[in-house]
C-alpha positions as CSV (number, residue, x, y, z in Angstrom):
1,X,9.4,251.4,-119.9
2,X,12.5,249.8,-119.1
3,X,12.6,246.2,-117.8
4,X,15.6,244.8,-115.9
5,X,16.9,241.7,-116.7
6,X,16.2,239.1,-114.1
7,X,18.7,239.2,-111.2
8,X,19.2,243.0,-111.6
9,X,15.7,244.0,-109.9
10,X,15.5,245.8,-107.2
11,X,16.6,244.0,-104.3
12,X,15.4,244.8,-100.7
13,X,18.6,245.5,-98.2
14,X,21.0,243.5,-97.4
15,X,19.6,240.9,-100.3
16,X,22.6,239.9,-103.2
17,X,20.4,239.6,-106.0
18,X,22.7,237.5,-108.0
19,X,23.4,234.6,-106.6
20,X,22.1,233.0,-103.1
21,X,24.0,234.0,-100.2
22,X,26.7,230.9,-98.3
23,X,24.7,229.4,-95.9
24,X,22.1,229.2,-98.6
25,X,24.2,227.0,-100.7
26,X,25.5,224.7,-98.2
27,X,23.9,221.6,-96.5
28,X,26.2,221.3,-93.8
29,X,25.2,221.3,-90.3
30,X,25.5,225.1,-88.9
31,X,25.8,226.0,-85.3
32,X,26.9,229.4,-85.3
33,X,27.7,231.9,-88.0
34,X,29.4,235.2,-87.1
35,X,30.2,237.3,-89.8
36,X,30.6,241.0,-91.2
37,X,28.8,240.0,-94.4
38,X,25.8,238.5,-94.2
39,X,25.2,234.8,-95.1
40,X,21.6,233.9,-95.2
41,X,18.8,235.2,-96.9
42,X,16.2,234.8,-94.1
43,X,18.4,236.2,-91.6
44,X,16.8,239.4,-90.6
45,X,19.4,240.7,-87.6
46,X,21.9,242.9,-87.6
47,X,25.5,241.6,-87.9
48,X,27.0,243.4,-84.5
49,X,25.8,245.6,-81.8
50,X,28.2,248.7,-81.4
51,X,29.6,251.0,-78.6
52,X,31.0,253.8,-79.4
53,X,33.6,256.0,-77.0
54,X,32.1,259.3,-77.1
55,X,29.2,258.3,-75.2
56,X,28.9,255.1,-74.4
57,X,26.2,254.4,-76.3
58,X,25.5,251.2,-78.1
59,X,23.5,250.4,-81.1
60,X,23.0,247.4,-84.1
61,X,24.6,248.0,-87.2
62,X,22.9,245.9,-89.8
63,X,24.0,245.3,-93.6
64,X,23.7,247.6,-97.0
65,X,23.6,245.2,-100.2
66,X,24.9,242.2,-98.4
67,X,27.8,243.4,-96.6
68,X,28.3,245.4,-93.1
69,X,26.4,248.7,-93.3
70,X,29.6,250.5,-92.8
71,X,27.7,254.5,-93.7
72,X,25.1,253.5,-90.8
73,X,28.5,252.5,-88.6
74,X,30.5,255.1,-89.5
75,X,27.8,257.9,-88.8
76,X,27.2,256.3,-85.4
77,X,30.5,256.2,-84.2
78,X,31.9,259.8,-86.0
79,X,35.3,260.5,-85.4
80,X,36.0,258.2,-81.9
81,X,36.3,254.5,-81.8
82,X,33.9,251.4,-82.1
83,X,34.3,248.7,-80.4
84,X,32.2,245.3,-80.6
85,X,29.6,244.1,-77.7
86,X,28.0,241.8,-79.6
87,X,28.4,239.5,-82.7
88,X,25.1,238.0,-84.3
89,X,24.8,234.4,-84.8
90,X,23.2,233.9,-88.4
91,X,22.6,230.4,-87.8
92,X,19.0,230.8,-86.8
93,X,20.1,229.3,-83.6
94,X,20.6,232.3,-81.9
95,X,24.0,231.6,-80.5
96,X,25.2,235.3,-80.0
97,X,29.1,236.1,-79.1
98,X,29.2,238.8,-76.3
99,X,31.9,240.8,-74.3
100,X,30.2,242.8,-71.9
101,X,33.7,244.5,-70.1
102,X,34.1,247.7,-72.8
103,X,38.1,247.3,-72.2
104,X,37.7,243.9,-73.5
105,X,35.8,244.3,-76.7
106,X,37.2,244.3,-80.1
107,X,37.4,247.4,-82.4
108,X,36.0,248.0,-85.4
109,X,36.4,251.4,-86.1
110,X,39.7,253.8,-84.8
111,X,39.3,257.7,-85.0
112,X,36.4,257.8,-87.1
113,X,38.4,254.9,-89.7
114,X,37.0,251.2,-90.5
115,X,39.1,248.6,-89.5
116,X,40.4,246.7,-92.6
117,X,41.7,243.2,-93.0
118,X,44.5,245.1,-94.9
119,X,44.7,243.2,-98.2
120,X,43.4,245.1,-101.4
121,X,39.9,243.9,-100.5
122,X,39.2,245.8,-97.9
123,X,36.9,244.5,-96.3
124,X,36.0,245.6,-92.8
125,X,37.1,243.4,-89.9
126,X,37.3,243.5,-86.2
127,X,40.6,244.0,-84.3
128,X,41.9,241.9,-81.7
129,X,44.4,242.5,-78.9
130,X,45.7,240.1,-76.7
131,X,47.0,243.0,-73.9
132,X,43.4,244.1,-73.7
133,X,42.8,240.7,-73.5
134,X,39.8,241.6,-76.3
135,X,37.5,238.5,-77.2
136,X,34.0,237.4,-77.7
137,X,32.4,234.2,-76.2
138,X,28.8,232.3,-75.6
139,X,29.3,230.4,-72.1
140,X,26.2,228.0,-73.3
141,X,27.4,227.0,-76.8
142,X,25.4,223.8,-78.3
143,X,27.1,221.8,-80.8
144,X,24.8,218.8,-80.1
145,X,27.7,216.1,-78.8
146,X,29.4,216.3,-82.4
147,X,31.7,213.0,-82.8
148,X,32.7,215.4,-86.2
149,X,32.6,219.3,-86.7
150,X,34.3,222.0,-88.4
151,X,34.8,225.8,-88.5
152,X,35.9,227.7,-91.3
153,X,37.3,231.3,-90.4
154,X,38.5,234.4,-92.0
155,X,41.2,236.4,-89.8
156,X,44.8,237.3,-89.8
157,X,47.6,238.1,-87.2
158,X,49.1,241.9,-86.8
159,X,51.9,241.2,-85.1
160,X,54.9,239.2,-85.3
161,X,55.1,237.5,-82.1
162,X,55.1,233.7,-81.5
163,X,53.1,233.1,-78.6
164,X,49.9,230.8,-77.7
165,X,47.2,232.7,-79.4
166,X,43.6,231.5,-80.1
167,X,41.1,232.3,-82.9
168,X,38.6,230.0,-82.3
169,X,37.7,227.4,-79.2
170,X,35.0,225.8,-77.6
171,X,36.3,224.4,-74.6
172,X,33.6,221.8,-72.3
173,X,32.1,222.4,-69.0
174,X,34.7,221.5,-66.2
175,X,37.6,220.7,-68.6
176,X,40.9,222.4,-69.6
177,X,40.4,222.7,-73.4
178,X,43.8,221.6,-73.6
179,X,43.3,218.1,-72.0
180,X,39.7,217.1,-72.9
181,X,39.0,215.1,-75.8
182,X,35.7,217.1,-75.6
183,X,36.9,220.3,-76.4
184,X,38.2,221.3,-79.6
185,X,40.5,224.2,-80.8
186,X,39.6,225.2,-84.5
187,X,42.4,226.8,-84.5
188,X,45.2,228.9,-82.8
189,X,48.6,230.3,-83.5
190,X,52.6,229.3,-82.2
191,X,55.5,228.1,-83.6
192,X,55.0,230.1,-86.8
193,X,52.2,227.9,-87.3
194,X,48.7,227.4,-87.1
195,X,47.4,224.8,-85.2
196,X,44.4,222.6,-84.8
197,X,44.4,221.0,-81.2
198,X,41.6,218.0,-79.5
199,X,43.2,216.3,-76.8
200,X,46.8,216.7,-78.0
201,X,48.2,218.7,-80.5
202,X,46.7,217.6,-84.2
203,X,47.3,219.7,-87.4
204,X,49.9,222.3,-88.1
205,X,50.8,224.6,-91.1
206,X,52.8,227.4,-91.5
207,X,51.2,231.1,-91.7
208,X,52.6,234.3,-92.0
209,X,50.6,238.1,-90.9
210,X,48.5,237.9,-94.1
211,X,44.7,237.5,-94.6
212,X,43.9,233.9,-94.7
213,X,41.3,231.9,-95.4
214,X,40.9,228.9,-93.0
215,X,39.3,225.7,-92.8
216,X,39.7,223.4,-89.5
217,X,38.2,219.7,-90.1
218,X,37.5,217.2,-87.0
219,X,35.8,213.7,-88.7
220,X,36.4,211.8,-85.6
221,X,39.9,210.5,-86.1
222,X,41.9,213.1,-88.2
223,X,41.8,217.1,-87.4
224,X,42.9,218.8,-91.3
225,X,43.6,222.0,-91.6
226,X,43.3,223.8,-94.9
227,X,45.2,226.8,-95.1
228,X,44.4,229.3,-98.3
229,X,44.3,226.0,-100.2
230,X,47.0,223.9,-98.4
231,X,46.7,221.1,-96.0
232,X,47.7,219.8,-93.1
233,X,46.4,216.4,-91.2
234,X,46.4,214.6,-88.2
235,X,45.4,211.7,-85.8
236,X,42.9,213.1,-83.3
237,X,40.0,211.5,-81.6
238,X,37.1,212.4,-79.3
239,X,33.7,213.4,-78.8
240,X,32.3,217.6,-78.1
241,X,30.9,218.5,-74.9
242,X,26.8,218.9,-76.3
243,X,27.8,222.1,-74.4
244,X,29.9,224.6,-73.9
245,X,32.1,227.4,-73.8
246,X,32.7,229.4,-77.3
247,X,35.9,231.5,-77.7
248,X,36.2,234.2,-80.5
249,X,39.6,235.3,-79.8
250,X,40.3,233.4,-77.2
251,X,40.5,230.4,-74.5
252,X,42.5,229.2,-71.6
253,X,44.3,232.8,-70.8
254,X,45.5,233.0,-74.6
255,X,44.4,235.6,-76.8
256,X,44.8,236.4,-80.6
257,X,46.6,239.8,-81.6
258,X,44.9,240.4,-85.5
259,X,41.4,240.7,-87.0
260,X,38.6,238.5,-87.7
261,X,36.2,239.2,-90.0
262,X,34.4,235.6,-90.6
263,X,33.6,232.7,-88.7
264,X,31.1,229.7,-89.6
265,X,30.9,226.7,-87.0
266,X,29.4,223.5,-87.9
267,X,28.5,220.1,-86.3
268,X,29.1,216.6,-87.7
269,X,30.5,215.9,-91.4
270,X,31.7,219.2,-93.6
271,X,31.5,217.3,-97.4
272,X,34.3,217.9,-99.7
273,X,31.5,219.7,-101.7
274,X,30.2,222.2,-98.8
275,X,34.0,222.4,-98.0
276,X,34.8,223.7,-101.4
277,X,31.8,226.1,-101.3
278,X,32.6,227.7,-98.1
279,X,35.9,228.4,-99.6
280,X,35.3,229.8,-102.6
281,X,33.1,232.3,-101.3
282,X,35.2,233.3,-98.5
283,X,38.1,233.2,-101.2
284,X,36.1,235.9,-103.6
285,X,34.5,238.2,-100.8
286,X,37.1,238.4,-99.2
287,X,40.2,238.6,-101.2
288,X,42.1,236.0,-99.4
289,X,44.9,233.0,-101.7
């Protein structure tokens, strides 16, 4: 009889047997965790809920071996479209992203084809377009009244234009996110930049229409951003809404042209450590500097 090395068992679905999955590895605060992989081993959900054109019909597509059960989604959806209603939380918290106007929901798969970041990974990822005015959002997002939080995101743009256009927001109740120190945007795109914005502009750095991976760092009086490795700081100051308003693609009437494939939101501190971590793994899955 032939006995497998440990690590190279049988594995139930969904399970990496070699080494613990993200979340599992970081201590870090986590409020919301949206991805196309999935990230903790006691998450038992699916990672999206799916519409497909030819019907209308929706259903959850889980994950095969750790990443997005893309047979299961590509069966389901045949040769139309895809397009995403829903985007689990893996947090534990619950804290689904929804669109529930069809024109307005991101695609994951076009004429029977996975949508790609485009890099040689090839990973699947969901496509954005700011005409369509496609996004995700949770109008009751808890962070907890964070003095510090973070978000670390896998995306990139399509197109070459150089308008305001958000990846990630959580704006608070009764506020322009633009104005109130209790809002934060993680991060969005003009200028040839991205950005990092809490009551006034904060970090910047340069990014071009390739996958990136990004990390966007509040601690209370400096916002950082860390682009595929390289940083950007500065002054910003204030306090998030316990509350709010989640954007995935959008906030404030601006919306992000490209794809997102990751997104992990955390309250208070991100260590250097957990930091380092997060990008690592992102880095390696997904192919990204």
């Amino acid at each position: 009889m032939l006995l497998l090395p440990v690590g190279l068992m049988a594995q139930p679905a969904g399970i990496v047997a070699t080494t613990p999955l993200l979340l599992d590895s970081v201590t870090a605060t986590v409020k919301g965790a949206f991805s196309l992989r999935k990230l903790r081993a006691a998450f038992a959900g699916p990672a999206l809920q799916v519409r497909r054109s030819s019907d209308g019909t929706a259903l959850d597509i889980g994950f095969a071996s750790g990443a997005l059960d893309t047979a299961a989604l590509l069966a389901f959806c045949g040769s139309g479209d895809g397009f995403a209603s829903k985007w689990y939380d893996q947090s534990g918290l619950g804290q689904d992203a929804t669109q529930a106007t069809a024109s307005q929901q991101p695609q994951i798969v076009a004429a029977g084809v996975m949508a790609m970041l485009g890099n040689a990974a090839a990973r699947p990822a969901m496509r954005f377009t700011s005409t369509a005015q496609q996004c995700l959002g949770n109008a009751s997002f808890a962070v907890g009244a964070a003095a510090s939080s973070a978000a670390a995101t896998v995306a990139c743009r399509t197109t070459g234009g150089d308008g305001y256009e958000r990846i990630l927001s959580y704006t608070a109740p009764g506020t322009q996110d633009y104005t109130s120190n209790a809002s934060v945007i993680w991060a969005y795109f003009t200028g040839g930049s991205l950005n990092g914005y809490q009551g006034s502009p904060a970090a910047q750095i340069v990014a071009g229409l390739a996958p990136f991976q990004l990390a966007s760092v509040f601690n209370g009086t400096v916002h950082t951003l860390t682009l595929d490795g390289a940083s950007s700081s500065a002054g910003a100051s204030g306090t998030l809404a316990a509350t709010g308003a989640l954007g995935i693609g959008t906030g404030a009437g601006q919306f992000w042209d490209g794809m997102h494939a990751e997104h992990i939101i955390i309250a208070g501190s991100l260590s250097s450590a957990d930091q380092a971590t997060i990008r690592s793994s992102q880095q390696s899955f997904y192919g990204t500097p």
